[in-house]
N, C-alpha and C positions, 0 to 999 in steps of 0.2 A: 499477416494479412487476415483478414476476416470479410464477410458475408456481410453489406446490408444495402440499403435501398439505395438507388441512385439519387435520391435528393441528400444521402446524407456521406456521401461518395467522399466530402472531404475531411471527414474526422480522422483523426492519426493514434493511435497507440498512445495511453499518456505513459505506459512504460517501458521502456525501451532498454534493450543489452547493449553493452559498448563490450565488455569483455566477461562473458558466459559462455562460450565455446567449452570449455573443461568446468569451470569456477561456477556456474549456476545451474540449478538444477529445475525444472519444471515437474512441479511431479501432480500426477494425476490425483482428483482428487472428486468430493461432492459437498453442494453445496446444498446445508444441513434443510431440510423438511419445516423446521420450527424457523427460518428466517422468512417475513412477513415481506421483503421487498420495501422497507419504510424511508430506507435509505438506497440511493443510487451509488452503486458500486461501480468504481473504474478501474482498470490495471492499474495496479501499483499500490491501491487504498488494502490496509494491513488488516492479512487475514488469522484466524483464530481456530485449531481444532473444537469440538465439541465429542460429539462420542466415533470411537471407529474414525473412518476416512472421512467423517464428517467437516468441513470448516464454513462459518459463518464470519459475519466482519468483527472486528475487535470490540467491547464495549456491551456486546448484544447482553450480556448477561447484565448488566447496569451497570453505573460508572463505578459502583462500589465492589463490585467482582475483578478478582485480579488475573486480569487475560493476562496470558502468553501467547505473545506472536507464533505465528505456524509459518509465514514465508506471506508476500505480497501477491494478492490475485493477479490472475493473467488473463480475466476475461471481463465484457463488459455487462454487466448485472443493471438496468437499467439505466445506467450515466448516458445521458446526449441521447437518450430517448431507443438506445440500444441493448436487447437481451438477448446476446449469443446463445444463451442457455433452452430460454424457453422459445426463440426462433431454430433450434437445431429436435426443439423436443426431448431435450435429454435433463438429466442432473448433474452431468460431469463437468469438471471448468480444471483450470492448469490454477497451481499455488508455485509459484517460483520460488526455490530455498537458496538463499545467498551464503557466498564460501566469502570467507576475507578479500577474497583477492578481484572478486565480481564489482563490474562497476553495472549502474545503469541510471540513465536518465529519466528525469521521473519530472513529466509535465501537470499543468495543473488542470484540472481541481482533485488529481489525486494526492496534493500536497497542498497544505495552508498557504496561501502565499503571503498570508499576515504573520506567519510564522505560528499561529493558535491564539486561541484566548487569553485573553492579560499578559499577552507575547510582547516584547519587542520587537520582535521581529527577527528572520534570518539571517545568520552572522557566524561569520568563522573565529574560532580561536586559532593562534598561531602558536602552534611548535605543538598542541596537542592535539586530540579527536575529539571533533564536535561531535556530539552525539545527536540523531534522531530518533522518536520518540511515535507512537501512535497517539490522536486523539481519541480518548475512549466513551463520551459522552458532547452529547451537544451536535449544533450544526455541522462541524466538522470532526463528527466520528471519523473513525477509521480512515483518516485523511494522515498523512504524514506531517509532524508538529517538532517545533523549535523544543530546546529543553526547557524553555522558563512559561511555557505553555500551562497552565493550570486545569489542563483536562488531561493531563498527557499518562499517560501509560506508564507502570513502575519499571518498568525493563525496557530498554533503550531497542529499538529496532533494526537497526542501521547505521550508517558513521557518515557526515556530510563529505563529501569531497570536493566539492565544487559550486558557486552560486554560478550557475550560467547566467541566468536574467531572471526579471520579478516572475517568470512561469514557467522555468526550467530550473533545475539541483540534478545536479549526479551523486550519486549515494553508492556505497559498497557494503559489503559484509561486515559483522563486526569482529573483533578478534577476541581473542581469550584476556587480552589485556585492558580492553572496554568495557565488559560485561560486568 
């Protein structure tokens, strides 16, 4: 649940736990000083340490810095014209860290639903792990992106588990044997 105006009463979470009871972790966190707000941030869009407890969105260093994902935000950073942050007055925001075993549903526009740039689009392999990917430059920064994505992030994020429909994916953890 969260805080915001009654005209905007029916926005929903675009990321959502199905099994984090044990398996996910919310860990507190701040979001870094030197991010400008240039991009609207939604739960689920992949976040990136910088110094200390610091995290900013993936990419912020330029598409040529190689982020490492820190876990996916849990709050909304301007997305749908909502700032949990600077309407609470604080710098604290939740970074969810996913275990293998964590699922969650992840609506859009915190995920490409083109599947990213010079994508084809999303698609499962059968009988292995599809891998997710952060975009780290472009309109869909820090958006979740197919692997054939061409802004994508060198280190996989995630693991698909599921196309729900063109604006819904469930994603889980990844394991030692996808990294």
């Amino acid at each position: 649940m969260f805080r915001t105006t009654l005209a905007l009463a029916y926005v929903k979470r675009t990321f959502r736990p199905l099994y984090a009871f044990s398996q996910a972790t919310p860990q507190g966190a701040f979001l870094d000083t030197a991010w400008n707000r240039s991009v609207a941030i939604f739960p689920g869009m992949v976040a990136t340490r910088t110094t200390g407890n610091n995290h900013t969105l993936i990419g912020s260093g330029g598409a040529t810095t190689n982020d490492v994902a820190s876990g996916f935000f849990a709050n909304f950073i301007g997305g749908n014209g909502i700032d949990e942050l600077l309407d609470a007055g604080i710098n604290a925001l939740g970074v969810w860290v996913l275990s293998p075993d964590a699922e969650f549903e992840v609506l859009a526009p915190a995920f490409d639903v083109t599947g990213g740039s010079g994508s084809a689009g999303w698609a499962q392999s059968s009988g292995a792990d599809t891998l997710v990917y952060a975009s780290v430059s472009g309109s869909n920064q820090g958006q979740l992106v197919a692997s054939d994505c061409s802004t994508k992030s060198t280190k996989p994020v995630a693991r698909l588990v599921q196309i729900e429909s063109p604006t819904s994916i469930i994603i889980s953890g990844l394991t030692t044997r996808t990294v």
